[in-house]
TIKE-120954 format. One line per 2 residues: number of its first residue (from 1); their letters; for each residue x negated, y, z of N, C-alpha, C. Coordinates in pm, 1 decimal. Example, Ala and Ser with C-alpha at 12.3 -4.5 7.8 and 13.67 -1.06 7.14 Angstrom:
BEGIN
1 = AS = -1319.0:-569.0:780.0:-1230.0:-450.0:780.0:-1320.0:-330.0:780.0; -1285.0:-225.0:708.0:-1367.0:-106.0:714.0:-1290.0:3.0:787.0 $
//
This chain:
BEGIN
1 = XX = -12792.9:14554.9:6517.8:-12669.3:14627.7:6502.6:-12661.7:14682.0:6360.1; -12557.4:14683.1:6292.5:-12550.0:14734.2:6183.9:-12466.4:14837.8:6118.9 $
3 = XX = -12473.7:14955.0:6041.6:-12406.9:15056.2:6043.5:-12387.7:15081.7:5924.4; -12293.8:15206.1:5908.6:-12295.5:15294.4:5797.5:-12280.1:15412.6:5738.1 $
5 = XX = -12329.8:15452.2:5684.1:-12315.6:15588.1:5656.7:-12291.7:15623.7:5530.9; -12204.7:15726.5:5534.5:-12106.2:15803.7:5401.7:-12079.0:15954.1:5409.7 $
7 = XX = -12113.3:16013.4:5294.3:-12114.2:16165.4:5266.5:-12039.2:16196.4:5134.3; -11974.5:16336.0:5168.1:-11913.2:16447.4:5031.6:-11946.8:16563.8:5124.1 $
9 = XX = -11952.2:16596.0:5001.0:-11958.0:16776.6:4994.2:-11822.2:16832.8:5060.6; -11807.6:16923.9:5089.5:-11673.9:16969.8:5128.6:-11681.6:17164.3:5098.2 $
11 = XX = -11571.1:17234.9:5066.4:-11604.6:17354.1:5043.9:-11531.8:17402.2:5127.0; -11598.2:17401.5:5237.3:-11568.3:17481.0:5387.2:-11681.7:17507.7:5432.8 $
13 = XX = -11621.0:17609.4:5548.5:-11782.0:17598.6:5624.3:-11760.7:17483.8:5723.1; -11927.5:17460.0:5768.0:-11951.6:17406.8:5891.6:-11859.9:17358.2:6012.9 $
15 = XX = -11870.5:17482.8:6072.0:-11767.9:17550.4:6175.4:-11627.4:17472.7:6182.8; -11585.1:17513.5:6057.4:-11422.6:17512.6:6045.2:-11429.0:17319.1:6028.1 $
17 = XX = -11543.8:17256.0:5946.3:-11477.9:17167.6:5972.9:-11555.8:17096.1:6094.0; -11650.4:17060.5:6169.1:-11659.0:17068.3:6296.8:-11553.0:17109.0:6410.4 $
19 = XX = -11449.0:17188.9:6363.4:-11312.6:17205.6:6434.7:-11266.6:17083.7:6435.2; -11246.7:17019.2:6302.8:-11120.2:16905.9:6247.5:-11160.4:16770.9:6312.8 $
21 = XX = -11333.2:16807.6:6294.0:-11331.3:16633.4:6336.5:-11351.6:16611.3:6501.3; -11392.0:16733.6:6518.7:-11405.1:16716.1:6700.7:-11307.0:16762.0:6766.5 $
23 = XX = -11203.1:16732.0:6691.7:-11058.0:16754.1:6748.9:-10981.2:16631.8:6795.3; -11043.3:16566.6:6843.8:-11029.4:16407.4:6852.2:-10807.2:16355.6:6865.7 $
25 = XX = -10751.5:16512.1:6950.6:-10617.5:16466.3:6958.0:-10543.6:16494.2:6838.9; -10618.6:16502.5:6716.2:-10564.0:16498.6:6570.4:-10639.6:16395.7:6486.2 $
27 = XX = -10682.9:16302.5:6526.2:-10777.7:16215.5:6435.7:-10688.4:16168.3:6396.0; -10536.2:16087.3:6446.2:-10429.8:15977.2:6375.4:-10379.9:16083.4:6265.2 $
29 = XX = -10434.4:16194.2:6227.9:-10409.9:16265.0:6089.1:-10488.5:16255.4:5939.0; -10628.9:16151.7:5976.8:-10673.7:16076.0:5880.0:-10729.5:15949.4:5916.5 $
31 = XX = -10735.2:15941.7:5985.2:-10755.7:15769.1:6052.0:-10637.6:15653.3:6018.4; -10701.8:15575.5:5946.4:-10613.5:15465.2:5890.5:-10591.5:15410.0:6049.8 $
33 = XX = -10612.2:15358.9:6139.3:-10611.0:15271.7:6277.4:-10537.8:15371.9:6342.2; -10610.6:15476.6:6384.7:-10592.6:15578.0:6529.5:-10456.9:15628.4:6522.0 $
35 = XX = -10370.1:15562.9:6650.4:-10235.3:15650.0:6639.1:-10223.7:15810.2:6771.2; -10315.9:15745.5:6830.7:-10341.2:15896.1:6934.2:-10477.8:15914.7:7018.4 $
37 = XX = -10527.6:16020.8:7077.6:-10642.2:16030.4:7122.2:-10553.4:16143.2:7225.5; -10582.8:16075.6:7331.8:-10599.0:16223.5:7437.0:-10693.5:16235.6:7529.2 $
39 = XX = -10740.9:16363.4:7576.2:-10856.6:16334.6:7677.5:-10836.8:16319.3:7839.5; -10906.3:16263.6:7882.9:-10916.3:16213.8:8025.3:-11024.4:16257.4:8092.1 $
41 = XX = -10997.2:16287.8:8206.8:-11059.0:16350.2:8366.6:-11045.6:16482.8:8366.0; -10948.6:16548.7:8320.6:-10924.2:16711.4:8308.9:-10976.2:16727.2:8179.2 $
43 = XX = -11072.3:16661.1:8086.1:-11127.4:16708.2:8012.7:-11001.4:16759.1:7901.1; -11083.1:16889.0:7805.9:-10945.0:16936.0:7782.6:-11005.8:16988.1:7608.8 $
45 = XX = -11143.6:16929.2:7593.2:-11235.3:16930.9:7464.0:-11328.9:16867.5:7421.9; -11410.8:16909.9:7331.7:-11515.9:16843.0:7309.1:-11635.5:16867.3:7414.7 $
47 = XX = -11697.6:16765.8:7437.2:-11801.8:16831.4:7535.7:-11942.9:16713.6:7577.3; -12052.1:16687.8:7568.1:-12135.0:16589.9:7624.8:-12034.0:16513.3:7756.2 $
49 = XX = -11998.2:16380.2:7761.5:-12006.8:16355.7:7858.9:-11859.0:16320.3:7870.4; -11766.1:16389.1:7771.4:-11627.1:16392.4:7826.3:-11568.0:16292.6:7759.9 $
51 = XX = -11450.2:16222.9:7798.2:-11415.6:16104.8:7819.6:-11258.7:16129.8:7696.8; -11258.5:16045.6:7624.8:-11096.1:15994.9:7577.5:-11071.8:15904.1:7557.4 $
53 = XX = -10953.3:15864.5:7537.0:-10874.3:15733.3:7548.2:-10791.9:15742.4:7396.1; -10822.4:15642.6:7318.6:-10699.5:15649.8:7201.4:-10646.3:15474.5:7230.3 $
55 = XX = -10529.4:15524.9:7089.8:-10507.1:15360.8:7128.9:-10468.5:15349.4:6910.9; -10487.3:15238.8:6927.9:-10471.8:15212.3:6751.0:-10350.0:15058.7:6719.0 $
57 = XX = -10339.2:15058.8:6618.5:-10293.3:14932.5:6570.7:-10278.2:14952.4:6393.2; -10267.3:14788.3:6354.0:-10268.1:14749.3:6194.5:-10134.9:14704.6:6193.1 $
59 = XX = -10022.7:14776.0:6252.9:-9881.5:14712.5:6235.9:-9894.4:14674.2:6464.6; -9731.6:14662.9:6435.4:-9650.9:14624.0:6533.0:-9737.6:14485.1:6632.3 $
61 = XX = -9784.2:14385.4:6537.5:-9873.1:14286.7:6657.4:-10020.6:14301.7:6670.5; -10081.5:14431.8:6639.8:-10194.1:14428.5:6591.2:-10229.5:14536.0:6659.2 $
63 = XX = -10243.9:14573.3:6804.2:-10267.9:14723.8:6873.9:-10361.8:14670.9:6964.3; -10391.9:14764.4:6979.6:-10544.0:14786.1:7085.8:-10563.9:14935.2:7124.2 $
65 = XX = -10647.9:14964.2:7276.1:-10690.5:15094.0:7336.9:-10828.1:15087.4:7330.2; -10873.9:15192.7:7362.0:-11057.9:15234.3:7347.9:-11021.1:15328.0:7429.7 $
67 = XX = -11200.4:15341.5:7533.6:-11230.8:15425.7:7592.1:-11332.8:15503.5:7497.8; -11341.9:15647.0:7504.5:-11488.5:15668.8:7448.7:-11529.8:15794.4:7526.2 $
69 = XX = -11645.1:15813.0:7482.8:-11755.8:15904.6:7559.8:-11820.0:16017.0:7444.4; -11810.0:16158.5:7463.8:-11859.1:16251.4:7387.2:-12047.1:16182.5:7395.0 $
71 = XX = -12094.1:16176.0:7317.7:-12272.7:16165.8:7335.1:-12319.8:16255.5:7216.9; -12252.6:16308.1:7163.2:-12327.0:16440.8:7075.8:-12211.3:16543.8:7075.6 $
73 = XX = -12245.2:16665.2:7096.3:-12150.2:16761.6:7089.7:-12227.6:16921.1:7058.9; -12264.9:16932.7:6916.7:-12288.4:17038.6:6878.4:-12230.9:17111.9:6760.6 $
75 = XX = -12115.1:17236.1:6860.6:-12059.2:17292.3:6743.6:-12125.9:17311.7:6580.9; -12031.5:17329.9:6516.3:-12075.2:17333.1:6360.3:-12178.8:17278.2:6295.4 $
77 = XX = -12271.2:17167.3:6388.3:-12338.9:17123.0:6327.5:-12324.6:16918.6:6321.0; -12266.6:16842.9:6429.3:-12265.8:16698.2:6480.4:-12204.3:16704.8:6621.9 $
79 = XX = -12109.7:16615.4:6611.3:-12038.9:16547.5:6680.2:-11988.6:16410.7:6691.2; -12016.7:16308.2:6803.4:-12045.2:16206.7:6818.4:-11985.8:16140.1:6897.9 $
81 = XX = -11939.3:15988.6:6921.9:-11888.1:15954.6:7089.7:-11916.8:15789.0:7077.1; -11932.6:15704.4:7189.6:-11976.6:15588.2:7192.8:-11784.7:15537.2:7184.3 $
83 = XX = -11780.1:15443.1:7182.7:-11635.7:15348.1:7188.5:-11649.8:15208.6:7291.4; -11593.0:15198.7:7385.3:-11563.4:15050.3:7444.2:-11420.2:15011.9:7481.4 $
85 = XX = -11410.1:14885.1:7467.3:-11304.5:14870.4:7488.1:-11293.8:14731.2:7600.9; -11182.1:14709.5:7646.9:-11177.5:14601.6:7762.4:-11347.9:14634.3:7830.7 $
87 = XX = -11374.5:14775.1:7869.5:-11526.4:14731.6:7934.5:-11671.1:14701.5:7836.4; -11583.6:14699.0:7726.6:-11725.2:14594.3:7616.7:-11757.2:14707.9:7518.7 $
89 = XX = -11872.1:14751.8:7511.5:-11955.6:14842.9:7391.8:-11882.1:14800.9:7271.8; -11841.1:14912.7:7183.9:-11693.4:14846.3:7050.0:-11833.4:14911.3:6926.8 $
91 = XX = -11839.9:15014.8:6946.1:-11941.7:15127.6:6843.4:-11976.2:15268.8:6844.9; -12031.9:15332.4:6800.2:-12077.6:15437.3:6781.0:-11980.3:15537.1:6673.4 $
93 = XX = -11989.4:15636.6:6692.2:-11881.2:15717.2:6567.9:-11963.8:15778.2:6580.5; -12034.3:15889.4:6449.5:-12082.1:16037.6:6421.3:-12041.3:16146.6:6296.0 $
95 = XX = -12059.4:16248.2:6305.5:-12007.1:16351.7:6213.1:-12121.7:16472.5:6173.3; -12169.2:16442.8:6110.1:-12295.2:16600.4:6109.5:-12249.7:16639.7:5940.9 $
97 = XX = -12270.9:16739.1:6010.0:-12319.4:16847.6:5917.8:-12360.9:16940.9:5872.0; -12405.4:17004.9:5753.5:-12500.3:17062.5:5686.5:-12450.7:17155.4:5600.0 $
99 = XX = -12491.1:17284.8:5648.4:-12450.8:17398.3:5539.4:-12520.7:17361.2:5382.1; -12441.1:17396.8:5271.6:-12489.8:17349.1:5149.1:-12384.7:17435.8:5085.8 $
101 = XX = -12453.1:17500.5:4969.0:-12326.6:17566.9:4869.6:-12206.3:17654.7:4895.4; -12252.1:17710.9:4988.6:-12118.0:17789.0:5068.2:-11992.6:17664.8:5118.3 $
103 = XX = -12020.5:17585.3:5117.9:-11933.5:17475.9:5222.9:-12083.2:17374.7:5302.8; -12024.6:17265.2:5276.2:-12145.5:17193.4:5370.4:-12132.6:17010.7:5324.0 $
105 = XX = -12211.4:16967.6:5392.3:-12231.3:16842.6:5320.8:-12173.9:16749.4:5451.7; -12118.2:16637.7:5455.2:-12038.8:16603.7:5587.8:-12087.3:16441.9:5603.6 $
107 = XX = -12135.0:16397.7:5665.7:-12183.8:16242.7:5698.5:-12074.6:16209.2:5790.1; -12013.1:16075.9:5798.2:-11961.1:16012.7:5856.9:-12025.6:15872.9:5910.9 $
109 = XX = -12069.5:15867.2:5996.0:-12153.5:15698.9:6030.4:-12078.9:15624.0:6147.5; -12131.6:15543.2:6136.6:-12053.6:15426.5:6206.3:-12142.9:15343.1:6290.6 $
111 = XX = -12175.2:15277.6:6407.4:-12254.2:15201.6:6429.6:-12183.2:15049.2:6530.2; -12184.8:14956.9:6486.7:-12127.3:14850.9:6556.2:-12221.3:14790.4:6652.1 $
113 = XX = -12188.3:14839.1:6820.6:-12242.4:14798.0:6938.9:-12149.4:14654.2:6967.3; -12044.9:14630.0:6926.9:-12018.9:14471.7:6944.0:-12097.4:14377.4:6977.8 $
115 = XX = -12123.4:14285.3:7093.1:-12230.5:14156.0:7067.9:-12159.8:14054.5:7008.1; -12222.2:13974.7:6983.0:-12218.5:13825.0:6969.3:-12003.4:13812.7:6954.1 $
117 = XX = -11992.3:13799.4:7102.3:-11897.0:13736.1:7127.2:-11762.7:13830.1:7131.9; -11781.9:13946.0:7088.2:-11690.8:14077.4:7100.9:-11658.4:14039.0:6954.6 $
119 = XX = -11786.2:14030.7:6859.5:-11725.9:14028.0:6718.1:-11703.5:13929.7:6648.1; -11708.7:13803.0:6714.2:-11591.6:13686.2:6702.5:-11490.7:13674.7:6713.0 $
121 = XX = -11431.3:13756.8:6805.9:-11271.1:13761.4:6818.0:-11247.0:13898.5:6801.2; -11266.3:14003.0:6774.2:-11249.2:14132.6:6745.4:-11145.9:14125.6:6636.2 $
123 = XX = -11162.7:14021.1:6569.3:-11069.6:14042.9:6425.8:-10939.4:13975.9:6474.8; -10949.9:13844.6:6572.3:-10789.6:13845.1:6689.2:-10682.2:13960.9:6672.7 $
125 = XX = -10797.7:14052.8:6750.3:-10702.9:14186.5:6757.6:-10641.7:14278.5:6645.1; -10752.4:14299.8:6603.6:-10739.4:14385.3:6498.9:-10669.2:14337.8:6289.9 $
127 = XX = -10659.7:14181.4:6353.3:-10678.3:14154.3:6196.9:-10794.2:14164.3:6053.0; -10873.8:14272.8:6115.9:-10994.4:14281.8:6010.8:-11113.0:14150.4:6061.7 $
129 = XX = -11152.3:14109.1:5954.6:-11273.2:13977.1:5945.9:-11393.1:14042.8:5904.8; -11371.7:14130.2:5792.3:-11512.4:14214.6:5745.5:-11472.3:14364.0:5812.3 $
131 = XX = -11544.1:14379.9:5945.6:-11521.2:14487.9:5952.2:-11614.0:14596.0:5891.5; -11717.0:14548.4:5865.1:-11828.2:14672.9:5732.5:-11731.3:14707.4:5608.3 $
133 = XX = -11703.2:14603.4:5516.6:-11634.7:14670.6:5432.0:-11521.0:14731.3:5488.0; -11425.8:14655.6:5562.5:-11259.1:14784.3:5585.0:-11344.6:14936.2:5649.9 $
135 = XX = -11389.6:14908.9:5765.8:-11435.3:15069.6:5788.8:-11537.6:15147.2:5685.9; -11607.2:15041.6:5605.7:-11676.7:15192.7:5463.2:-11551.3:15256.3:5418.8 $
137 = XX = -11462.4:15160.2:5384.0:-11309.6:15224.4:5304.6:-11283.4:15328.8:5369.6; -11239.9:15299.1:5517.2:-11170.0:15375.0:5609.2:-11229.2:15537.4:5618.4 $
139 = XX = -11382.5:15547.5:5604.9:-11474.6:15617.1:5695.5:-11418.2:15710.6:5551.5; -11463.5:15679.7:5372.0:-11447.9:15745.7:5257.9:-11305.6:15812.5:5288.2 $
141 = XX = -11189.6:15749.5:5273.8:-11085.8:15806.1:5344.1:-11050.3:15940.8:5412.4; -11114.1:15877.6:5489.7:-11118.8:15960.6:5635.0:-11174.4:16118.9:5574.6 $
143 = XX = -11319.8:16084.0:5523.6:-11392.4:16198.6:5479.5:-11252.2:16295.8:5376.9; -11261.1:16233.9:5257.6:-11125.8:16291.4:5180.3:-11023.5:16350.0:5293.0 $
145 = XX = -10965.5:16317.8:5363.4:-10868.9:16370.4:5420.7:-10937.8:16497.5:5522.7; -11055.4:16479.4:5576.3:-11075.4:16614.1:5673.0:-11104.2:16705.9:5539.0 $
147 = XX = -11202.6:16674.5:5441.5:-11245.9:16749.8:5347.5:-11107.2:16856.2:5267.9; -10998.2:16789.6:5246.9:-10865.9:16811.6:5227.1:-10832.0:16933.1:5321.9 $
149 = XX = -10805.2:16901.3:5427.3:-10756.4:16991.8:5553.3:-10841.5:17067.1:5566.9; -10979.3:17098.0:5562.8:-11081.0:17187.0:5604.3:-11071.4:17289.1:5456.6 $
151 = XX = -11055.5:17247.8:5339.6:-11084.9:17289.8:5209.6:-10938.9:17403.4:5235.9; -10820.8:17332.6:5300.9:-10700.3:17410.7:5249.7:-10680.4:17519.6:5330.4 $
153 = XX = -10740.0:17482.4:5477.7:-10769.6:17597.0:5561.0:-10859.6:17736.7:5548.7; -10981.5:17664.4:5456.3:-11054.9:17736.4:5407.6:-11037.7:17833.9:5348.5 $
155 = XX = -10899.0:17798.0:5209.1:-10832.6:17890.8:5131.3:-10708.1:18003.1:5174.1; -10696.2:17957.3:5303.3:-10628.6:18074.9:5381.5:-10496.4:18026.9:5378.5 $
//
Protein backbone atom coordinates (compact mmCIF):
# COMPACT_ATOMS: atom_id res chain seq x y z
CA UNK A 1 0.00 0.00 0.00
CA UNK A 2 1.30 3.27 -0.59
CA UNK A 3 0.90 6.67 1.04
CA UNK A 4 1.57 10.12 1.80
CA UNK A 5 2.33 12.46 3.94
CA UNK A 6 2.41 16.40 4.04
CA UNK A 7 2.97 19.14 6.72
CA UNK A 8 2.88 23.25 7.47
CA UNK A 9 3.04 24.98 10.33
CA UNK A 10 -0.13 26.73 11.04
CA UNK A 11 -0.50 29.69 13.70
CA UNK A 12 -3.36 28.37 15.61
CA UNK A 13 -3.71 26.28 18.27
CA UNK A 14 -4.19 22.61 18.23
CA UNK A 15 -7.66 22.59 19.43
CA UNK A 16 -9.08 25.14 17.15
CA UNK A 17 -7.74 23.47 14.29
CA UNK A 18 -8.66 19.87 15.24
CA UNK A 19 -12.21 21.64 15.21
CA UNK A 20 -11.83 22.33 11.27
CA UNK A 21 -10.65 19.14 10.21
CA UNK A 22 -12.83 16.84 12.31
CA UNK A 23 -15.63 18.67 11.19
CA UNK A 24 -16.12 16.33 8.45
CA UNK A 25 -19.79 18.27 7.37
CA UNK A 26 -17.45 21.21 6.26
CA UNK A 27 -14.65 19.38 4.46
CA UNK A 28 -16.33 20.45 0.69
CA UNK A 29 -14.80 23.91 2.17
CA UNK A 30 -11.25 22.78 1.18
CA UNK A 31 -11.51 19.60 -0.51
CA UNK A 32 -10.95 19.82 -4.19
CA UNK A 33 -13.47 16.33 -4.68
CA UNK A 34 -15.78 16.44 -1.46
CA UNK A 35 -19.13 18.12 -2.16
CA UNK A 36 -20.80 16.94 1.25
CA UNK A 37 -20.23 14.77 4.31
CA UNK A 38 -23.01 14.02 6.66
CA UNK A 39 -23.08 11.64 9.48
CA UNK A 40 -24.98 8.44 9.77
CA UNK A 41 -26.59 6.18 12.57
CA UNK A 42 -27.58 9.21 14.81
CA UNK A 43 -24.07 9.96 14.84
CA UNK A 44 -23.98 13.65 15.24
CA UNK A 45 -19.71 14.04 15.59
CA UNK A 46 -16.55 13.00 15.68
CA UNK A 47 -16.17 9.90 17.56
CA UNK A 48 -14.18 6.19 17.32
CA UNK A 49 -16.43 4.17 15.46
CA UNK A 50 -18.88 6.69 13.93
CA UNK A 51 -19.93 6.39 10.53
CA UNK A 52 -20.28 9.14 7.43
CA UNK A 53 -21.27 9.18 4.14
CA UNK A 54 -19.91 11.93 1.62
CA UNK A 55 -20.35 11.94 -1.90
CA UNK A 56 -17.72 13.77 -4.42
CA UNK A 57 -17.32 14.44 -8.12
CA UNK A 58 -14.59 16.01 -10.88
CA UNK A 59 -17.51 17.71 -12.84
CA UNK A 60 -21.10 16.63 -13.76
CA UNK A 61 -20.02 12.81 -15.20
CA UNK A 62 -17.50 12.19 -12.74
CA UNK A 63 -19.38 11.53 -9.09
CA UNK A 64 -19.05 8.97 -6.68
CA UNK A 65 -20.22 8.18 -2.69
CA UNK A 66 -17.93 6.80 0.20
CA UNK A 67 -18.72 5.28 3.32
CA UNK A 68 -16.23 6.05 6.12
CA UNK A 69 -15.47 5.10 9.64
CA UNK A 70 -13.97 7.46 12.52
CA UNK A 71 -10.63 5.03 13.54
CA UNK A 72 -8.77 7.84 15.33
CA UNK A 73 -10.50 10.43 17.25
CA UNK A 74 -8.40 12.48 19.59
CA UNK A 75 -9.35 15.96 20.27
CA UNK A 76 -6.57 18.54 19.55
CA UNK A 77 -4.24 16.17 18.90
CA UNK A 78 -5.29 13.35 15.46
CA UNK A 79 -8.09 12.54 13.74
CA UNK A 80 -8.59 9.82 11.32
CA UNK A 81 -11.28 7.63 9.28
CA UNK A 82 -10.93 4.53 6.92
CA UNK A 83 -12.95 5.19 3.33
CA UNK A 84 -14.88 2.39 1.26
CA UNK A 85 -16.76 2.60 -1.31
CA UNK A 86 -19.24 0.13 -3.34
CA UNK A 87 -18.21 -2.23 -0.14
CA UNK A 88 -14.40 -2.03 -1.32
CA UNK A 89 -11.53 -0.56 1.16
CA UNK A 90 -10.92 3.10 -1.02
CA UNK A 91 -8.10 4.53 1.87
CA UNK A 92 -7.11 5.81 4.90
CA UNK A 93 -7.31 9.74 5.72
CA UNK A 94 -5.29 11.26 8.90
CA UNK A 95 -4.74 14.67 10.58
CA UNK A 96 -2.33 15.04 13.68
CA UNK A 97 -1.11 17.44 15.30
CA UNK A 98 1.51 19.04 17.24
CA UNK A 99 1.78 22.04 19.40
CA UNK A 100 4.88 24.05 18.02
CA UNK A 101 5.46 27.90 18.27
CA UNK A 102 2.32 28.97 19.77
CA UNK A 103 0.34 27.36 16.75
CA UNK A 104 1.13 23.73 15.79
CA UNK A 105 2.52 21.72 13.09
CA UNK A 106 -0.40 19.82 10.99
CA UNK A 107 0.28 16.39 8.95
CA UNK A 108 -2.09 15.41 6.47
CA UNK A 109 -1.59 11.56 5.23
CA UNK A 110 -3.18 9.56 3.01
CA UNK A 111 -3.09 5.82 2.70
CA UNK A 112 -4.42 3.86 -0.45
CA UNK A 113 -6.27 0.49 0.76
CA UNK A 114 -7.44 -0.02 -2.99
CA UNK A 115 -6.45 -3.66 -4.30
CA UNK A 116 -5.41 -4.71 -7.42
CA UNK A 117 -8.64 -4.40 -9.17
CA UNK A 118 -10.32 -1.28 -7.33
CA UNK A 119 -7.29 0.71 -8.71
CA UNK A 120 -7.67 -0.25 -12.24
CA UNK A 121 -10.81 1.20 -12.74
CA UNK A 122 -10.92 3.75 -9.94
CA UNK A 123 -9.78 6.32 -12.45
CA UNK A 124 -13.33 5.16 -14.62
CA UNK A 125 -14.86 7.01 -11.95
CA UNK A 126 -13.02 9.51 -10.88
CA UNK A 127 -11.00 10.56 -13.99
CA UNK A 128 -7.66 10.66 -12.02
CA UNK A 129 -4.87 7.91 -13.49
CA UNK A 130 -2.10 9.11 -10.99
CA UNK A 131 -3.86 9.19 -8.05
CA UNK A 132 -0.41 9.86 -5.74
CA UNK A 133 0.39 12.84 -7.53
CA UNK A 134 -3.44 14.56 -7.85
CA UNK A 135 -4.04 13.79 -4.05
CA UNK A 136 -0.21 15.17 -2.87
CA UNK A 137 -1.67 18.40 -4.75
CA UNK A 138 -4.99 18.03 -3.23
CA UNK A 139 -3.80 17.06 0.45
CA UNK A 140 -1.05 20.69 0.12
CA UNK A 141 -4.24 22.48 -0.78
CA UNK A 142 -6.28 21.25 1.53
CA UNK A 143 -3.58 21.98 4.32
CA UNK A 144 -3.42 25.87 2.99
CA UNK A 145 -7.01 26.18 3.19
CA UNK A 146 -7.69 24.71 6.92
CA UNK A 147 -4.37 26.55 7.88
CA UNK A 148 -6.22 29.77 6.31
CA UNK A 149 -9.53 29.25 8.28
CA UNK A 150 -7.89 28.15 11.55
CA UNK A 151 -5.20 31.19 11.27
CA UNK A 152 -8.30 33.72 10.64
CA UNK A 153 -10.27 32.33 13.44
CA UNK A 154 -7.38 32.46 15.46
CA UNK A 155 -7.16 36.28 14.92
CA UNK A 156 -10.58 36.79 16.27
Amino acid sequence: MSGIRVSSSVAAPPELVWSIVSDVTATSSWSSDVRACRWLDGATGPAVGARFAGSSDRGPLRRWSTTSTVIVCEPGSAFGYSVRSAGRPIAEWSWTLTAADGGCLLTHAWTDRRDWITRQGSWLISGVRDRRSYNETAMRAALAAVAAAAESKARG
